[in-house]
N, C-alpha and C positions, 0 to 999 in steps of 0.2 A: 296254349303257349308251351314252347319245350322249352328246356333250361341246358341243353346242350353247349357246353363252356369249357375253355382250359383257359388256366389264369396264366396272362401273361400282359404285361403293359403294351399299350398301344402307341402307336405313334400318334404326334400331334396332328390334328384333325384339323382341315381348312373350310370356310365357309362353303364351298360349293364344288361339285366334281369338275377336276379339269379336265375336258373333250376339248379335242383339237378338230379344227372343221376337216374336211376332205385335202387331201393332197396327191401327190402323182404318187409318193412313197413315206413309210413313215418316217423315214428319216429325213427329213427336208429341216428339222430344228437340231442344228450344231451345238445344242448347251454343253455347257459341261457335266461329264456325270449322266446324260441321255444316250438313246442308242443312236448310231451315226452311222452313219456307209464308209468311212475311214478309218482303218485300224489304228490306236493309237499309242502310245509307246505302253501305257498301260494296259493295252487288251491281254486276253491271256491267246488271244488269234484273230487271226486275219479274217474277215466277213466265210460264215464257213457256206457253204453251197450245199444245202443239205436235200439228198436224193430224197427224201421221206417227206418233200414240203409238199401239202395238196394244192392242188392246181388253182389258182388267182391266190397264194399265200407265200409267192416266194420269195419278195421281198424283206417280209414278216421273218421269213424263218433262215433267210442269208443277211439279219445285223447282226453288227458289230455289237459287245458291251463295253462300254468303256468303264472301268471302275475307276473310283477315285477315296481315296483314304477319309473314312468316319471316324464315329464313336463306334468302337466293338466290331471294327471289320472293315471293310472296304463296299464302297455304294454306289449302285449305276441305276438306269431305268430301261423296261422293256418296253417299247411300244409295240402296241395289240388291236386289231379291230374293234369298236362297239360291237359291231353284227358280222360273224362270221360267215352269214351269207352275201354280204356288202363289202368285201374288203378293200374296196375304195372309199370307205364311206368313213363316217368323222373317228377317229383314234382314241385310244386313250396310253395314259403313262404308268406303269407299272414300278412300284418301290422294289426294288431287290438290296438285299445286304451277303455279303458272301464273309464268314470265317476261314481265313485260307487254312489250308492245313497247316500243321505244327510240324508235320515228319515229311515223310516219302509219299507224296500225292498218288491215291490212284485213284480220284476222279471226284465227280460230284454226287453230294446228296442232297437235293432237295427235302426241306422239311416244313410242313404245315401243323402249329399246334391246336385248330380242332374251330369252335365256335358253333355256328360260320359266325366271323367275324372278327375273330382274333388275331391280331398281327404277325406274320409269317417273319416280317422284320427281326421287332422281338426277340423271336423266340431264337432267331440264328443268332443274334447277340448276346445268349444267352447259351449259346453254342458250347461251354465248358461246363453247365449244368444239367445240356439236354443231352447231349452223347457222351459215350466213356472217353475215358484220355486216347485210348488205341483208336477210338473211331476219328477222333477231333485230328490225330495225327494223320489218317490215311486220306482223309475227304476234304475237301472243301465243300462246310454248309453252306448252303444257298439257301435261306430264306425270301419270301416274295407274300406284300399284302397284296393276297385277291383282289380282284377288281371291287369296287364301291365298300372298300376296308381301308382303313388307317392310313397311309401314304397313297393309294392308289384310288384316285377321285372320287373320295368319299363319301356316301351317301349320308347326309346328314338334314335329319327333316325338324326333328327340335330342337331349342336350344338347349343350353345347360339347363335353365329354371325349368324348362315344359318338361323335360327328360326326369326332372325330380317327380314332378307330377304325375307323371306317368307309372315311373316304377313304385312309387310311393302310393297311387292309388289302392284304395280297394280292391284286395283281389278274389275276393268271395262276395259281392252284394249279396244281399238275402233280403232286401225289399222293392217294388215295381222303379221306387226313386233311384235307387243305387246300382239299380240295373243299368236305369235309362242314361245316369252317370255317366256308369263306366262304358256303355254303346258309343256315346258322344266322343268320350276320350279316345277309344280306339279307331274310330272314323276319321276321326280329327289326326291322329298321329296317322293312318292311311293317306287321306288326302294330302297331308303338309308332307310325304313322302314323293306321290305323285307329282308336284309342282317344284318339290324340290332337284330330281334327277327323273325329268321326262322321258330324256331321249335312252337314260342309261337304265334307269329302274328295269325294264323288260328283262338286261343283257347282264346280271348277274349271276343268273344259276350256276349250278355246277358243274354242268356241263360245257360252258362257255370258260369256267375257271382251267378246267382239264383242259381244254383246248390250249390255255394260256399255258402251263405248264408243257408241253409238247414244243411250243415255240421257246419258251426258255430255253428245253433241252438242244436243242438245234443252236441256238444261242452261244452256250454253254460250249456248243462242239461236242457234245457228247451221243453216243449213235444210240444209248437207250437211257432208260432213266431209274435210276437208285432215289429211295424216295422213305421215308421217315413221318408219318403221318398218324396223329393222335385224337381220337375223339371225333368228333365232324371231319377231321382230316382223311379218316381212313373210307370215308362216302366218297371225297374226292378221290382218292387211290384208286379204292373201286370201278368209280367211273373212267377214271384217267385208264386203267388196263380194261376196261371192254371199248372203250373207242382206241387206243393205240396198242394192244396187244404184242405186237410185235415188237415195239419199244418197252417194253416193261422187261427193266434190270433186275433189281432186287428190292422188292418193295416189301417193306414191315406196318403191318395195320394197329394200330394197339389201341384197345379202347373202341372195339368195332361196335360200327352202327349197321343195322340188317339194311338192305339197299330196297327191301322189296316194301316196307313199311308205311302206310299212309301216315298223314301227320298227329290224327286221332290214336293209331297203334302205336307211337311214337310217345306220345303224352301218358299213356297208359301204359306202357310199358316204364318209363322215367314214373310215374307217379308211384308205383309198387317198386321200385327201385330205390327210389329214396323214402320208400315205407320202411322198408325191412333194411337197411343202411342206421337209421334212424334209430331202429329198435336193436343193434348191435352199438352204437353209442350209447343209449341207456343203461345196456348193462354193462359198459364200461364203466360209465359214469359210480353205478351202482358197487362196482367190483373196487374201485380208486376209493369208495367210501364217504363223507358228509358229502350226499349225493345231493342237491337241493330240489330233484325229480319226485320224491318217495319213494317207496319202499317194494317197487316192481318193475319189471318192461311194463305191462297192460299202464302202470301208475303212473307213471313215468309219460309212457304216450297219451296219456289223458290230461296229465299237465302241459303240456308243451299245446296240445289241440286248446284249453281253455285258457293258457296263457295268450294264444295266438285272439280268440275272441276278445280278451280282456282289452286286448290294446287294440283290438277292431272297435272298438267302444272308448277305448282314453288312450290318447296316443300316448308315450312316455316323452320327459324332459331328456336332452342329449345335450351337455358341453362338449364346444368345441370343437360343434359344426354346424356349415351353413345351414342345414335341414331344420336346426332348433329341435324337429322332434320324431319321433320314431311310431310309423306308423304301422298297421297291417303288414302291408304290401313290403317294407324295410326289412321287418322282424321276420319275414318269410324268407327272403334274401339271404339275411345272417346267419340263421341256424342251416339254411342248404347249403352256402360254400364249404361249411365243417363237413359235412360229407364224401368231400372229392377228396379227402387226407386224412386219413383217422389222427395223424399228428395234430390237429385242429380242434381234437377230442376236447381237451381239458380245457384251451382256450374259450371254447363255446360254454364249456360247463361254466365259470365264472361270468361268462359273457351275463350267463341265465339266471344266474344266480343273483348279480345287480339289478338285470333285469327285473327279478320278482321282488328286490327291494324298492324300484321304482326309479332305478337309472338306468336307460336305455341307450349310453355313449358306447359302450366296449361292443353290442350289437350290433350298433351302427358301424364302427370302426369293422363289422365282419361284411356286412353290408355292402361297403365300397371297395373291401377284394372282389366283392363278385362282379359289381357293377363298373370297376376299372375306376374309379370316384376318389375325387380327392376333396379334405373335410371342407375345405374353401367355395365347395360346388361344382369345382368343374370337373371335367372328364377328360379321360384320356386318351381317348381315343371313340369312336362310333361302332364300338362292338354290340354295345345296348339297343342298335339301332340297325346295323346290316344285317342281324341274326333272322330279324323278321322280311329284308326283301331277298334274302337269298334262300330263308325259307320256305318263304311265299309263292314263288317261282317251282322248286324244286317239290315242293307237296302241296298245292293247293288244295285248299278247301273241297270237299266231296260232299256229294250228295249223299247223307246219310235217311232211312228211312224211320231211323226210331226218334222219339222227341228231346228235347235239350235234358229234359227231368229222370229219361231212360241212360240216355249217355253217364249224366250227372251222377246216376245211383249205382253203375258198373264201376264207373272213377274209385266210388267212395265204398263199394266193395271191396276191392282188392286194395284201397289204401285209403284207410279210417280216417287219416292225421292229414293228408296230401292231395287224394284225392279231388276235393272239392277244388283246388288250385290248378289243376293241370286241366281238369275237363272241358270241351267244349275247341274249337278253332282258332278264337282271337283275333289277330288281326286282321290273319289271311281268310276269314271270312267276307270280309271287306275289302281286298285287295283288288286295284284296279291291273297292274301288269300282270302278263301271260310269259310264260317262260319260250325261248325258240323254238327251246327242245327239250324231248325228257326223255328219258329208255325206259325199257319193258328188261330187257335182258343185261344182266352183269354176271354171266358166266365167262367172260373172257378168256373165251375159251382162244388155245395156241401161246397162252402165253405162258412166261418163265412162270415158276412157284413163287407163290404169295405167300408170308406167314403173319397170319390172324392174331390176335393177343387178347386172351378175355379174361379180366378178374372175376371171383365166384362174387365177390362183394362191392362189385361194381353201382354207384348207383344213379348214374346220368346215361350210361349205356348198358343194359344188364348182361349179363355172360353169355344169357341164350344169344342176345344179337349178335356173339365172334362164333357161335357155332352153325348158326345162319347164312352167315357171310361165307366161312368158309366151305362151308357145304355147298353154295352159290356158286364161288368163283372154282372155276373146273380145275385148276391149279391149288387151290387152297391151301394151309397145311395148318393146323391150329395147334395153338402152344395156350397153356391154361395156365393161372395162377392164381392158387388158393390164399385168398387174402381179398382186404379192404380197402377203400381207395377208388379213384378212377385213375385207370392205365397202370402196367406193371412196370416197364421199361423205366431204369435206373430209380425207382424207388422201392422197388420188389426185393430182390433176392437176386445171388449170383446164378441162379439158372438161369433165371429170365436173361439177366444181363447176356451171359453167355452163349447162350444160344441165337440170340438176336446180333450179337457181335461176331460171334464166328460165321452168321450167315453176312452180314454184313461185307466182314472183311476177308474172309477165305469162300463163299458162295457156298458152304454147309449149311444145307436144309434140312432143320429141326425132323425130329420123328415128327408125324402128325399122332397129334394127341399127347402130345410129351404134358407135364402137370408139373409146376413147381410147386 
């Protein structure tokens, strides 16, 4: 399993994805707030007629949006094919939220904060935390949840109870019983995924999301695309410039994920990633002082490893929450959202520290940032749950030639404490849908310059992944930031800021290799 995540609340999630059957066009539903063939006094234009639509998509890529006034912006919907090779075939509906600009528009930026699974929505409603004031002023964010995410026909296969279950199980068996557990479990969450979104499960990848983003852009009126993409976002970037090339405006990757990676090098590379993340929190912990780790990094990382068994053996008590109590799989959760923010440092220090008095609530309360979890049980959104069909799709399961027990001991070579957590396939072992499409090549090559973003102390994406990427994409330009954290952009430093802003707003393209 990867842990590939950016916190951001989801939208409310519906029982089942909404697919509209076949029609002559997608706009055949007049709702309010849908895309429509009539411009309406809220559009920001008239249906635009865009030269760049591919042949049977012109429909698709001449609606109208119509916006209408939310919370934190204004909200329309995109309608998109299931199967881009069927585009007469059943539809689906698209959340979009746009933050109009503050100042003097000059154009759109689409922005996706990572996952997969995270809400695009979100995250543009959050649009004065995620760009600086000068960008907020010149752009209008356009956030959009991906297909089978949070507003956009959600794939949703457990419920809230099974979903506890799930994250909560065991996530290191170490007996034939606990194996055979957690096999059942993951099957079971495969299957009830399968029945859940039949027709859509297939038509999630990222490929098919890129696709969707191209039809916004046409949407939008806009002739290429400016684009803001963090964590799993900047895969989508990626791909979005090696299938549209030409349309690619000014795209900022931050938090890059390598495109060429199987899901296995994915897991291993995240697993030593949040090894050595882990072991610069210790010796924070250590350096702030009554560290409750002892008296080293190596100490330190051998308590958190037997703290983690201890509660694989007694789960701990939690007030006030639905879980009652904190198990394995929980306390794995909690101490890894600390690592996407060194700000999270000392909160997890106390977390751990009640912990080893034998209250497991402050953990848990870390817990359910990562999981989108609210203490009452339910969830926020189906992040916990598209991560794996859009992953599934985009890296399937490979034939590997060495055994579960060689994989197992490379995992836990290169990461003592984490290791044993990441190894192995998971769900997409067991994954019944096949992706339409996948690429071999993301040199997008012809297009405008790309600028990469890699933290040194990254630990969901590591640094080598923005130097991969950008070495990849034949534009590339890579911008470094020495520091902690996952992504640089507005919580780094004023270079980062800056250089990403003036590419932004004036089309200045960072030195390659620039280092804050």
């Amino acid at each position: 399993m990867s842990l590939l995540a950016a916190c951001s609340a989801g939208a409310p999630e519906t029982e089942s994805p909404q697919v509209s059957a076949p029609s002559e066009s997608p706009q055949d539903s007049g709702d309010a707030g849908t895309a429509t063939p009539e411009a309406s006094e809220d559009a920001t234009q008239d249906a635009p007629q865009d030269a760049t639509a591919p042949e049977g998509l012109e429909t698709f890529y001449s609606q109208t949006l119509e916006w209408s006034e939310c919370d934190g912006g204004e909200c329309a919907t995109l309608t998109v094919p299931i199967d881009y090779a069927d585009p007469e075939g059943s539809t689906i509906e698209l959340a979009l939220l746009r933050a109009p600009a503050t100042g003097e528009r000059q154009g759109s930026l689409m922005v996706n904060p990572g996952g997969p699974g995270a809400s695009g929505v979100e995250y543009a409603r959050l649009a004065e935390f995620v760009v600086s004031p000068e960008v907020a002023a010149a752009y209008d964010i356009v956030g959009f949840d991906p297909r089978g995410v949070a507003g956009s026909a959600p794939i949703t296969c457990f419920d809230d109870g099974e979903m506890d279950e799930f994250l909560g199980a065991d996530p290191s068996p170490d007996t034939p019983e606990e194996e055979a557990e957690t096999d059942e479990l993951v099957r079971s969450f495969a299957q009830a995924c399968a029945e859940a979104a039949p027709e859509l499960l297939g038509h999630v990848s990222t490929v098919e999301v890129a696709r969707d983003m191209d039809v916004l852009r046409a949407a939008l009126g806009e002739d290429t695309t400016d684009y803001l993409g963090a964590s799993y976002g900047t895969y989508l970037g990626a791909t979005y410039a090696e299938l549209f090339p030409e349309q690619v405006g000014r795209l900022v990757l931050d938090g890059a994920l390598d495109p060429n990676l199987s899901g296995l090098e994915i897991g291993l590379g995240q697993a030593a990633g949040f090894e050595q993340a882990t072991r610069s929190y210790v010796q924070h912990c250590l350096d702030e002082g009554d560290c409750p780790l002892g008296g080293s990094v190596d100490a330190g990382m051998q308590r958190i490893t037997d703290f983690l068994d201890e509660v694989d053996q007694q789960p701990l008590p939690v007030d006030g929450d639905a879980i009652g109590e904190l198990t394995e799989g929980w306390a794995l959760l909690g101490i890894i959202v600390a690592m996407y923010d060194e700000s999270a440092w000392d909160i997890l220090t106390q977390a751990l520290g009640r912990a080893f008095d034998g209250d497991g609530s402050m953990l848990m309360l870390l817990a359910n940032i990562y999981a989108d979890r609210n203490a009452d049980g339910t969830y926020n959104g189906n992040s916990m749950q598209a991560i794996y069909a859009v992953n599934c799709l985009d890296r399937p399961a490979g034939e590997d030639e060495r055994t579960d027990e060689e994989i197992l001991a490379e995992f836990e070579e290169v990461a003592p404490t984490f290791g044993r957590y990441l190894a192995g396939e998971g769900a997409c072992g067991v994954w019944e849908a096949e992706a339409a499409q996948t690429l071999d090549d993301y040199s997008a090559a012809g297009a405008a310059p790309v600028v990469v973003i890699g933290t040194t102390g990254d630990p969901a994406t590591p640094y080598q992944w923005a130097g991969a990427l950008a070495e990849t994409l034949e534009s590339g330009v890579l911008v470094s930031y020495e520091g902690e954290g996952h992504t640089a952009y507005g919580r780094a430093n004023d270079c980062i800021d800056g250089a990403v802003d003036a590419f932004l707003l004036e089309g200045t393209v960072p030195e390659d290799g620039l280092t804050c």
